[in-house]
C-alpha positions as CSV (number, residue, x, y, z in Angstrom):
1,X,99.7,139.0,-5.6
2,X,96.7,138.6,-7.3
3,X,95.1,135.5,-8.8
4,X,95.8,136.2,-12.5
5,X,100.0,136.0,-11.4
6,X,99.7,133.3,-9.6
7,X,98.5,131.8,-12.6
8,X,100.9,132.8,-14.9
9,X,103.5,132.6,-12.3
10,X,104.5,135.6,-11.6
11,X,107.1,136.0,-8.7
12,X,105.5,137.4,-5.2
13,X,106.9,140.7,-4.1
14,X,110.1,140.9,-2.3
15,X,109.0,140.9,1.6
16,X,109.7,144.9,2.8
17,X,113.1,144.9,4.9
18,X,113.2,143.9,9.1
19,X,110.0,142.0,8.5
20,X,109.5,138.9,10.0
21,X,106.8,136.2,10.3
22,X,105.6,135.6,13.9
23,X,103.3,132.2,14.7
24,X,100.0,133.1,15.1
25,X,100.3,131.5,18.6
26,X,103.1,133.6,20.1
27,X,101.4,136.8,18.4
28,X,98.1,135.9,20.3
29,X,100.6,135.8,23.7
30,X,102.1,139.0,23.0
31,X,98.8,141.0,22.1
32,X,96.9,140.1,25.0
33,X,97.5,142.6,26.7
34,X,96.0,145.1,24.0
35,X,99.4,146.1,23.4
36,X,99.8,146.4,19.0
37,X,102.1,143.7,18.1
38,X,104.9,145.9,17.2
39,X,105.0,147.4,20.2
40,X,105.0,144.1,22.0
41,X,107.7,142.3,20.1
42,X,109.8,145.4,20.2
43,X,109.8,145.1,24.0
44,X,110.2,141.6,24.3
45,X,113.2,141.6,21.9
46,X,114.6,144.8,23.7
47,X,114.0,142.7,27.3
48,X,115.6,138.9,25.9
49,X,118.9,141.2,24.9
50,X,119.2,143.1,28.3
51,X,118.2,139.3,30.3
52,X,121.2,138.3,27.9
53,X,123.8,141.2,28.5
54,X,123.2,141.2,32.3
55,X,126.3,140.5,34.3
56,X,125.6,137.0,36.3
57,X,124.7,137.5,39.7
58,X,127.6,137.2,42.7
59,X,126.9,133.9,44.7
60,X,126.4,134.9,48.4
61,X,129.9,134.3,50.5
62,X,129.8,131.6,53.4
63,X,132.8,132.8,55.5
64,X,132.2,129.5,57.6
65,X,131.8,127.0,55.3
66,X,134.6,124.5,54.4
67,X,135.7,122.8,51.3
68,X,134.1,119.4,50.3
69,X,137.3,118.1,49.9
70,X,138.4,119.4,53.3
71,X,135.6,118.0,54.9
72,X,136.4,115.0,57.9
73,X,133.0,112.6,58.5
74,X,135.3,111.5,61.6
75,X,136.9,113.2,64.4
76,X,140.7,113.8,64.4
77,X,141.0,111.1,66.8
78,X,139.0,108.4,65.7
79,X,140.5,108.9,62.2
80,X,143.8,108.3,63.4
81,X,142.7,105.3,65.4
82,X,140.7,104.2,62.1
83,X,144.1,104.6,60.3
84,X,146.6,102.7,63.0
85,X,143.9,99.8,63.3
86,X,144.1,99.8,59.2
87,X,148.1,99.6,58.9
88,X,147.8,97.1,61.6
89,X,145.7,94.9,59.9
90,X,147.5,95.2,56.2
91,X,151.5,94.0,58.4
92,X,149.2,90.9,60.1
93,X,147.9,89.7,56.6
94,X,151.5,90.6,54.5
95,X,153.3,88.4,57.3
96,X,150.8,85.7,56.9
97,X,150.4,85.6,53.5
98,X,154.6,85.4,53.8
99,X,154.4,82.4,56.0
């Protein structure tokens, strides 16, 4: 637009279609390689969409792992001892608190 419409205010032209405005800072990171910028937003668009189409990656199986919730930080034995001494100790304080 030249300086004489901006004066008289005149509208700027319509921006052509698929245009876009890049920061200067990002268009510095893609042109560094020497590739035109075109070219180099092109291919990083092109390689965002694939990153976001991919299928998610398997997770690796662990045939012997167990389940948190399966998990026992004792042995079966001492739980079960853990357990008698603990019903044990709830009948003595039920038939004192009785008395």
């Amino acid at each position: 637009m030249t300086l004489l419409g901006r004066l008289f205010g005149a509208k700027a032209p319509p921006p052509p279609p698929n245009s876009v405005v890049i920061d200067s800072g990002i268009a510095a990171e893609l042109t560094a390689g020497g590739e035109p910028l075109e070219r180099a937003v092109d291919g990083a668009l092109r390689a965002h969409l694939e990153a976001l189409h991919a299928p998610a990656p398997e997770p690796a199986p662990q045939p012997d792992r167990v389940p948190f919730w399966l998990e026992r930080g004792h042995e079966g034995d001492a739980l079960e001892d853990e357990l008698r001494d603990r019903i044990i100790h709830r009948r003595e304080t039920e038939t004192d608190s009785r008395n």
